[in-house]
C-alpha positions in Angstrom: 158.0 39.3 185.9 156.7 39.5 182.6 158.0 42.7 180.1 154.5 43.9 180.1 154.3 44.1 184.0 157.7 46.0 184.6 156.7 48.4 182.1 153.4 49.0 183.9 155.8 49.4 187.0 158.3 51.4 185.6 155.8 53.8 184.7 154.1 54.0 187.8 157.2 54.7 189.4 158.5 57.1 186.9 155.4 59.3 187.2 155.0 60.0 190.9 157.5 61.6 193.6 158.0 59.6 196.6 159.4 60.0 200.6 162.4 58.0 201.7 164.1 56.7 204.4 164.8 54.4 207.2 161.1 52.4 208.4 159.6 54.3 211.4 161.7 57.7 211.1 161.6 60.8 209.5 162.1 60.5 205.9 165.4 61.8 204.2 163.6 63.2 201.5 159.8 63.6 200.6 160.8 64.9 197.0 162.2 62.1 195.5 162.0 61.6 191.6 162.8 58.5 189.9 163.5 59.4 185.9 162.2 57.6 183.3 166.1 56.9 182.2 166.6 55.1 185.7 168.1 57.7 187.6 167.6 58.6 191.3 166.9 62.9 191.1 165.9 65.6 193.4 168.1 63.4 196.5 171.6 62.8 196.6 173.1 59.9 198.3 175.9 57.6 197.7 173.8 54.5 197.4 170.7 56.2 196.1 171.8 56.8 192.5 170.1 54.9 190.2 166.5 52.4 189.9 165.7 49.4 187.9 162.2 47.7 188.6 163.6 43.6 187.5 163.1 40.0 189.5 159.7 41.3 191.1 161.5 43.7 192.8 162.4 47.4 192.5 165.9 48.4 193.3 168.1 51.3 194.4 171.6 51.1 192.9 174.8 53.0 193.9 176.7 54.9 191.6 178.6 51.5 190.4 174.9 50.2 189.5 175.1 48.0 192.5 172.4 47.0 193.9 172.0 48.6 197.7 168.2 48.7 198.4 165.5 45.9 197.3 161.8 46.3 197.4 159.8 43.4 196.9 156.9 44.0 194.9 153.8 42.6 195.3 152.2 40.0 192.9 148.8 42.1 192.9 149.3 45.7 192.8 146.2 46.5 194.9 147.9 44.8 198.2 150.3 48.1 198.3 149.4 49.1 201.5 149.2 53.2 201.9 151.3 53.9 198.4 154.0 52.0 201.0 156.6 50.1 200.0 159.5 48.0 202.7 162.7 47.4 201.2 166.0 45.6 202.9 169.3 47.7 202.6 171.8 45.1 201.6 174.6 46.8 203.1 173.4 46.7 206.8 170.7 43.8 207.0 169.4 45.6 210.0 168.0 48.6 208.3 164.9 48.5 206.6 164.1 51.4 204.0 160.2 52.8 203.5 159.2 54.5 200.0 155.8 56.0 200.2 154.3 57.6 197.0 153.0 61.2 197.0 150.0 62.8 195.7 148.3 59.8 194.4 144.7 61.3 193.0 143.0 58.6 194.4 143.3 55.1 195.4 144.1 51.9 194.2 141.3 50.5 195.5 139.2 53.6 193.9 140.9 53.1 190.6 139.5 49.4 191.1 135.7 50.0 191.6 133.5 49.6 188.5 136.5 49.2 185.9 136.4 46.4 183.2 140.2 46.9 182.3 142.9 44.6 183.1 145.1 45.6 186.4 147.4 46.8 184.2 145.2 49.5 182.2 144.5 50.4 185.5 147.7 51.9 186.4 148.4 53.4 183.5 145.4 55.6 183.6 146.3 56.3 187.4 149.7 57.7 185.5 148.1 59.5 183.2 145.3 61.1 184.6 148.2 62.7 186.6 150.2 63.6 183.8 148.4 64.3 180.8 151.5 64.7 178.8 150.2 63.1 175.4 146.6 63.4 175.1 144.3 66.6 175.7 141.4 66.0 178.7 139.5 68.9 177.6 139.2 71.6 174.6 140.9 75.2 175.3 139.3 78.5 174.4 142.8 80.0 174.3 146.1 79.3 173.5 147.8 78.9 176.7 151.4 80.2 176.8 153.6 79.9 180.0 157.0 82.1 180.5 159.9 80.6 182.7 161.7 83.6 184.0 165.1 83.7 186.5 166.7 87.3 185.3 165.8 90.8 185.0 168.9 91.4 183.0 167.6 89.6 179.9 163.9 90.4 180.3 164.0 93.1 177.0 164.3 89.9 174.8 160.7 88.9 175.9 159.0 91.5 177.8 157.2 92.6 173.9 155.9 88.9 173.9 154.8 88.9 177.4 152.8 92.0 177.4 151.3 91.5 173.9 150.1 87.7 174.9 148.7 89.5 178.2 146.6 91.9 176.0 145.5 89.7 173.2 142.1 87.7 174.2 142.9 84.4 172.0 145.8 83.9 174.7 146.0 82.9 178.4 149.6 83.9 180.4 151.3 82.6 183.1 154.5 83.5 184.3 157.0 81.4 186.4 159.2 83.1 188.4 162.2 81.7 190.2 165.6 82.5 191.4 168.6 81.6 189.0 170.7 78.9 189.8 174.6 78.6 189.0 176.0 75.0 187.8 172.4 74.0 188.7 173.4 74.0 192.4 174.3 77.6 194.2 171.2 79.2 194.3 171.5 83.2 193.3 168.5 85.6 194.9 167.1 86.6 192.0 163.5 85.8 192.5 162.3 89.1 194.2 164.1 91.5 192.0 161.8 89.5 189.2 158.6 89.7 190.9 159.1 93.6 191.6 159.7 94.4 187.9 157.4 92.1 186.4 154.8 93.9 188.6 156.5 97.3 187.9 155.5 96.2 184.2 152.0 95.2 185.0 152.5 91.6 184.4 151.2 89.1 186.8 153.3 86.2 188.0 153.7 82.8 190.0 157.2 83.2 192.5 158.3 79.6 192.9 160.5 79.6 195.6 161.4 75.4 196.4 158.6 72.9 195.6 160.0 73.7 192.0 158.6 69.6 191.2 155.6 70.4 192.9 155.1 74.1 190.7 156.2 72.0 187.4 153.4 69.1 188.2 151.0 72.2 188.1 152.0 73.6 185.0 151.8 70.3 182.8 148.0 69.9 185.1 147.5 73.7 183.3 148.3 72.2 179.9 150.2 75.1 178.6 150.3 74.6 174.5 153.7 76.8 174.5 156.3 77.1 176.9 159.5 79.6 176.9 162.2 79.9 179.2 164.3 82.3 179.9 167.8 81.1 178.5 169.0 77.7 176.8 171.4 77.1 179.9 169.8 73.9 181.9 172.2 75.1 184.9 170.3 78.2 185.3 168.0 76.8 186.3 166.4 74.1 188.7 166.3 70.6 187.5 162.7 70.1 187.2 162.9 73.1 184.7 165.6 71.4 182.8 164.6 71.2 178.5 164.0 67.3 179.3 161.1 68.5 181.7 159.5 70.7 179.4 159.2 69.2 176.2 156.0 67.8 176.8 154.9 71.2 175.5 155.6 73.0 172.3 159.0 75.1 173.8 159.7 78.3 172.4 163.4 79.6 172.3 163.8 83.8 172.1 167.8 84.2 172.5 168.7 86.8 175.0 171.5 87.2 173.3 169.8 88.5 170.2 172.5 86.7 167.7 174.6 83.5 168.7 176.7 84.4 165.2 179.4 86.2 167.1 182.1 82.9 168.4 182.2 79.8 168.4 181.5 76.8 171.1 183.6 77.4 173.8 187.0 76.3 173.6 186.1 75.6 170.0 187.8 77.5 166.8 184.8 75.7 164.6 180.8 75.4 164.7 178.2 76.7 165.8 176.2 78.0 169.1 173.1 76.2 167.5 173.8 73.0 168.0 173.8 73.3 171.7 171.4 70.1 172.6 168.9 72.4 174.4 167.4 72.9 170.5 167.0 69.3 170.4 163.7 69.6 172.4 162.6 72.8 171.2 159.4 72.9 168.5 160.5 76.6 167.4 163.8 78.7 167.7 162.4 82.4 167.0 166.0 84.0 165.6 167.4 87.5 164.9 168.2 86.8 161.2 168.0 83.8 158.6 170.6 80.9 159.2 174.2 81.6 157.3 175.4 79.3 155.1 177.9 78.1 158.0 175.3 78.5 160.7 173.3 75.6 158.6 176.5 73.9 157.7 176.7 73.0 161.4 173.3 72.2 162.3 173.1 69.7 159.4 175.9 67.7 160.8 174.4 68.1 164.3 171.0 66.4 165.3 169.4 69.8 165.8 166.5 70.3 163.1 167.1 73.4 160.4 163.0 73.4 160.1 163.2 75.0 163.9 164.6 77.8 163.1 162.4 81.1 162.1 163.9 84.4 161.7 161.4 87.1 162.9 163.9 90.4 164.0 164.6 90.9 167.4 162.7 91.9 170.7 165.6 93.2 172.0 167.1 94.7 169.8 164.4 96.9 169.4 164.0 97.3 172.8 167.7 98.3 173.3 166.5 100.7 170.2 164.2 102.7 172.2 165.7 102.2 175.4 165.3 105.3 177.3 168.9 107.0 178.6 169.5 107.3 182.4 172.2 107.6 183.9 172.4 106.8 187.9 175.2 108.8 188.3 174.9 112.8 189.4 178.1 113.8 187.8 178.7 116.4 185.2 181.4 114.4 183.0 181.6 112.4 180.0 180.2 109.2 180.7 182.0 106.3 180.1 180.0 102.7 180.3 182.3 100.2 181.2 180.6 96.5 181.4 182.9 93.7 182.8 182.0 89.5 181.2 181.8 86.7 184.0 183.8 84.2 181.6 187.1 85.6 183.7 188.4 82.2 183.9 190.4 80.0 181.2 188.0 77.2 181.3 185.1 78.8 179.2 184.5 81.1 176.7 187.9 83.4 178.3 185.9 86.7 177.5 186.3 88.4 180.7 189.0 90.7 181.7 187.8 91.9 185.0 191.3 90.7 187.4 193.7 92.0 184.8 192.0 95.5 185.0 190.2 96.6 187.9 193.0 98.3 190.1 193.8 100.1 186.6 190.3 101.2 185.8 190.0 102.4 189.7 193.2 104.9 189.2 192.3 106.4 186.0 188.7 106.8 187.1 190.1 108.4 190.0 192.4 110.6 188.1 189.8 111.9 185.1 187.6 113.9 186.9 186.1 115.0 183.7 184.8 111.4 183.2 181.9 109.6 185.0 182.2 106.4 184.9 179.4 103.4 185.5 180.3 100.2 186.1 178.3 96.7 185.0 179.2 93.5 186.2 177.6 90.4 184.6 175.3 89.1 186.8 177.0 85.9 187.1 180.4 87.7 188.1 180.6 88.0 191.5 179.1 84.1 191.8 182.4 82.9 189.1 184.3 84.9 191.4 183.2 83.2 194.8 182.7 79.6 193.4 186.1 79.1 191.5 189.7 79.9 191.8 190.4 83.3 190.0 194.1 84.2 190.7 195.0 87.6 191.8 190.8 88.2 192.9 189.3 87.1 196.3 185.8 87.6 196.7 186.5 90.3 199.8 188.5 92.1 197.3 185.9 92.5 194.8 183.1 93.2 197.8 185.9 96.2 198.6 186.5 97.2 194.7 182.8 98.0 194.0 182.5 100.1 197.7 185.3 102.2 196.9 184.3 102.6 193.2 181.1 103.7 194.4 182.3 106.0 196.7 184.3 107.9 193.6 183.1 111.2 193.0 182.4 110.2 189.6 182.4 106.6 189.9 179.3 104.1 190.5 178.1 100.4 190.1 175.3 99.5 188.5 174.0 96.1 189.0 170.4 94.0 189.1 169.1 95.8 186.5 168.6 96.4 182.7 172.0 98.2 181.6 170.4 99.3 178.3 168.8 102.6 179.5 172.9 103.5 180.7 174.1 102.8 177.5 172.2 104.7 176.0 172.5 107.8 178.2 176.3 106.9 177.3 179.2 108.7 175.3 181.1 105.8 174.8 181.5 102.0 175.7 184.4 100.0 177.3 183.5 95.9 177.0 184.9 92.8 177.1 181.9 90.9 177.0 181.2 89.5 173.4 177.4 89.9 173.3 178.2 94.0 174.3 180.2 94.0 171.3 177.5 94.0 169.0 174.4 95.1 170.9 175.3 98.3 171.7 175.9 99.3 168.4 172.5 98.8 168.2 172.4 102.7 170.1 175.0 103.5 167.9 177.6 104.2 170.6 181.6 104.1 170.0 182.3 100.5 171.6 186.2 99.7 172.6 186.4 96.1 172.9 188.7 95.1 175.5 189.9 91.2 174.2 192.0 88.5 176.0 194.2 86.8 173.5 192.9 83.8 174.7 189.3 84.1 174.1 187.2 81.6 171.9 187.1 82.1 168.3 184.9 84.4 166.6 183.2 82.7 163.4 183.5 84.7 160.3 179.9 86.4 160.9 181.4 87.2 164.2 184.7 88.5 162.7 182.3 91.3 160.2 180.0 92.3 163.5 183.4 92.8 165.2 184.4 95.7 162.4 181.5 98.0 164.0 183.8 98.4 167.4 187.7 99.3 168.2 189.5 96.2 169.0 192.7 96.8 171.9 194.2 94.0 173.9 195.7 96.5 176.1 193.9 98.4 179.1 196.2 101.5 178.2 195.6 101.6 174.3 191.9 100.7 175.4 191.6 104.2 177.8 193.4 106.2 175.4 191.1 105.3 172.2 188.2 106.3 175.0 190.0 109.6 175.5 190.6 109.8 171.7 186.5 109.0 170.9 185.2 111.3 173.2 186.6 114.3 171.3 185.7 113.2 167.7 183.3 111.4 165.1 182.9 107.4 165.3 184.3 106.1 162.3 182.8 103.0 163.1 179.0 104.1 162.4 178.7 103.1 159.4 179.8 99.0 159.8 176.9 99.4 163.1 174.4 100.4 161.0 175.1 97.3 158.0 175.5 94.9 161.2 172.2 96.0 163.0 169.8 96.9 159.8 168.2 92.9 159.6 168.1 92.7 163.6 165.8 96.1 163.7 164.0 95.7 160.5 160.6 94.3 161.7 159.3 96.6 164.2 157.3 94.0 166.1 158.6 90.4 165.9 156.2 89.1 168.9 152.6 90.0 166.4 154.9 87.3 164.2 155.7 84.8 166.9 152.2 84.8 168.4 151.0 84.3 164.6 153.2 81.2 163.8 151.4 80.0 167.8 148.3 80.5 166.0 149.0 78.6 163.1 150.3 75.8 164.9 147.2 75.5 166.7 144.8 76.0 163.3 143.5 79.3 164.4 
């Protein structure tokens, strides 16, 4: 087979899904993907792992890249009989695998009648009048701009660009909603707690629930001109959302985090959050504040582009600004906000203090009557709990901790929602998570950060942001400085309001995100 004739097959393959299995039975997948870097996705199997198209033949290789399938190919591409191909399982001679290809828009034979191109001109425009990834088939009349949402949580960091590219005419919005995933495997229910306050907000959406291929195939047939998801984490979210699916577009990154200043990589006592390779694909990182000289430092001797970045304020923290205060729970106390990180292991970024605390936080709830006290799990807590080894914490004994918290008189749990209108309706703050740390001194709130001595490295930005909370490594020391705040002034006001002041200085940073969309696209 000539190089110009495996690259005509490598595409076709690459740019169509496919069922697979044994000749005459029911397939063991119809989703199939074969990647364009030769790997088998969307199906797992042993001897399904990766593809090669060589010697006339397209093959199925195990994870040793030896060869387990074979399916001759034809010498003349029209003689594929139903998008069918038969391949021999070297394994078992006896079994005979079928690969049928999905969602063809038309024919070979179609594709055939009343062309003058060569067979192989032929395939590629049966590839790419599927996937129009790099050329335009027809002229917008507006910039087209497509959200990728998994969490209400983290909404406030983009719901100001979502409603004010829903209200402006030069724009068109959709937005994808779809359950979060964990490790890019467990699945977490997230999907109808999205669609019920994206609706509460007026905002119309797509739920994708499965068929997330199928729903991506869709959006690239849309054409959107700018694309942003929710988080940079690929294991949020389902593989055909992954950055390396989406870059066909112009992606947009908003941090829900507002900063990624505060620590390090995790694990890591130097560089930079920003050169995680999610920022490799993206056309525009819309940040908080202007790089630091270390924060440019470590992109320069990353691969990660410095022209990406744009500092515009923050959605969020403006949002967390103006939050308005409510409190769920119907107590007459002090109230005491106390938010618990999912990074409880010692594998990660070791934030999360949850199984050294909880029986102690119970009592002294229990015992100060004059206090009511909320707590917040991460979202992602209860999953770390469930999915990995936490000593001293069973998932049944977290299930009982939040009922009996609950049940206090003035204890309660609050959970699948925004936290920022409870902090704000909040006296003080107890936190061990490290984006709490500075975000709530956005509300200007006394903050006693709870820290593991084991916890990733703050960087030196992280270090002066970390001067506008009280730092205790003790639960003890941390309840009495609570005790102590309640009853007098914050003298840490005055390093929240120098931390905070460039975060909350433009009032609207979407009007200067959806003008940098507009100058992109000459308008």
């Amino acid at each position: 087979m000539d190089k110009q004739k495996q690259n005509t097959w490598e595409g076709y393959f690459a740019q169509r899904w496919f069922e697979f299995g044994k000749k005459g039975e029911e397939p063991y997948t119809r989703r199939m993907i074969l990647t364009s870097d030769g790997q088998v996705d969307n199906y797992t199997s042993v001897n399904e792992r990766y593809w090669q198209v060589t010697d006339d033949e397209l093959q199925f290789l195990n994870g040793d890249h030896q060869v387990t399938t074979r399916f001759p190919l034809p010498a003349d591409p029209l003689a594929i009989d139903k998008f069918t191909l038969i391949g021999d399982f070297v394994l078992d001679p006896s079994i005979h695998h079928q690969l049928v290809a999905r969602h063809m828009p038309e024919s070979l034979h179609e594709l055939n009648d009343g062309m003058r191109q060569d067979l192989d001109d032929h395939f590629l425009q049966a590839a790419s009048s599927t996937y129009p990834l790099d050329r335009k088939i027809k002229t917008h009349s507006h910039i087209r701009v497509a959200f990728i949402i998994n969490c209400v949580e983290t909404l406030p960091a983009l719901l100001p660009l979502i409603k004010a590219v829903k209200d402006d005419n030069m724009f068109e919005l959709k937005v994808i909603a779809v359950d979060r995933f964990y490790e890019s495997v467990n699945v977490l229910p997230t999907l109808a707690n999205v669609t019920k306050f994206l609706d509460k907000q007026g905002v119309p959406c797509i739920p994708v629930d499965g068929n997330y291929e199928v729903a991506l195939l869709k959006l690239k047939l849309w054409q959107a001109d700018f694309l942003i998801r929710q988080s940079e984490w690929d294991e949020d979210f389902p593989e055909a959302f992954h950055a390396d699916h989406l870059d066909w577009a112009r992606l947009i990154h908003i941090p829900y985090t507002i900063t990624e200043k505060m620590i390090h990589p995790a694990n890591q006592k130097e560089g930079s959050l920003l050169t995680n390779d999610y920022y490799l694909h993206v056309w525009r990182y819309f940040a908080a504040d202007p790089l630091s000289p270390n924060e440019k430092q470590a992109v320069d001797t990353s691969f990660v582009s410095q022209d990406i970045f744009q500092p515009v304020g923050s959605m969020k923290a403006k949002m967390i600004e103006h939050a308005t205060p409510h409190w769920p729970i119907h107590h007459g106390g002090k109230r005491v906000l106390w938010t618990a990180h999912h990074t409880i292991t010692k594998n990660w970024f070791n934030f999360g203090t949850f199984p050294e605390i909880y029986r102690a936080m119970y009592t002294w709830t229990k015992t100060h009557q004059e206090l009511s006290v909320l707590f917040n799990p991460h979202p992602l807590l209860r999953e770390i709990i469930s999915t990995e080894e936490v000593p001293g914490l069973t998932l049944q004994q977290y299930d009982d901790f939040l009922k009996q918290f609950d049940e206090l008189p003035n204890g309660g749990v609050l959970q699948h929602t925004s936290q920022y209108g409870a902090s704000a309706a909040s006296d003080i703050i107890l936190t061990d998570g490290a984006s709490a740390f500075y975000e709530m001194q956005i509300q200007r709130k006394p903050i006693v950060a709870l820290l593991r001595k084991d916890h990733t490295a703050f960087t030196a930005e992280g270090k002066q942001i970390l001067e506008g909370v009280h730092v205790q490594t003790d639960i003890s020391a941390a309840q009495r400085d609570i005790l102590r705040l309640l009853h007098e002034p914050d003298s840490k006001l005055d390093k929240q309001i120098a931390n905070t002041k460039a975060w909350l200085a433009n009032d609207h940073p979407e009007y200067a995100i959806m003008q940098a969309m507009r100058g992109e696209m000459g308008l």
